[in-house]
C-alpha positions, 0 to 999 in steps of 0.5 A: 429774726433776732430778738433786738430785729423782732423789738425794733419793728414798726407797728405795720411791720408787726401788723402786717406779719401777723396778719400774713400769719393768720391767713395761712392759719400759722398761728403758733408762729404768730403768737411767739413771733407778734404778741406779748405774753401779757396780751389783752384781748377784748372783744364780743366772746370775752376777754382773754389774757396771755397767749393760752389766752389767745389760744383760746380765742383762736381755737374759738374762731376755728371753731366758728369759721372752719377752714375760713379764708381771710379779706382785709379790706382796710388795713392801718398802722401810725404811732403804737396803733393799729387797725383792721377792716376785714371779712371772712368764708368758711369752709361750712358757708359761715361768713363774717362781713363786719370784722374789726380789730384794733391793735396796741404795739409796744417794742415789736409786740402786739400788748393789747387788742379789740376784736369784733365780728359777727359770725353769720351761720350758712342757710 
């Protein structure tokens, strides 16, 4: 996609391809492609500025949920606003049964984002 394709995007259009990105674990596509350098993301483990930000954070959740495979359950987009419902299993039993992100979308990008889960560990 062109610069000016990537920028003319509807919120869902963005929502949808990063989330098709993170469940294939594609997520160095999803950050060049789907966030703004300036990203914010706030949740439950801290707040985490810009793209090493989010590598961070993504490093992170791997960490948490090894091999973890993704459900969304509720999946919602209007205006600049989006929002997740999710669930997820992990290759060493760990699960999270209670995700919830929240998204701001400006030209094509995600600019800003809320994440909350509850890891629960297997046994």
């Amino acid at each position: 996609m062109t610069d000016d394709e990537l920028r003319n995007r509807t919120a869902r259009q963005v929502l949808d391809d990063h989330l098709k990105l993170a469940k294939s674990w594609d997520f160095e596509t999803d950050l060049e492609r789907n966030f703004g350098d300036d990203i914010v993301l706030m949740t439950s483990y801290g707040i985490y500025r810009g793209i090493e930000g989010l590598r961070a954070k993504v490093n992170l959740l791997a960490d948490q949920m090894p091999g973890g495979r993704w459900i969304y359950h509720q999946v919602m987009a209007e205006g600049k606003l989006g929002f997740l419902e999710w669930s997820g299993e992990a290759d060493n039993g760990a699960r999270v049964e209670d995700g919830a992100d929240s998204y701001l979308i400006e030209d094509g990008r995600i600019r800003a984002m809320t994440i909350h889960y509850s890891v629960i560990e297997p046994g």
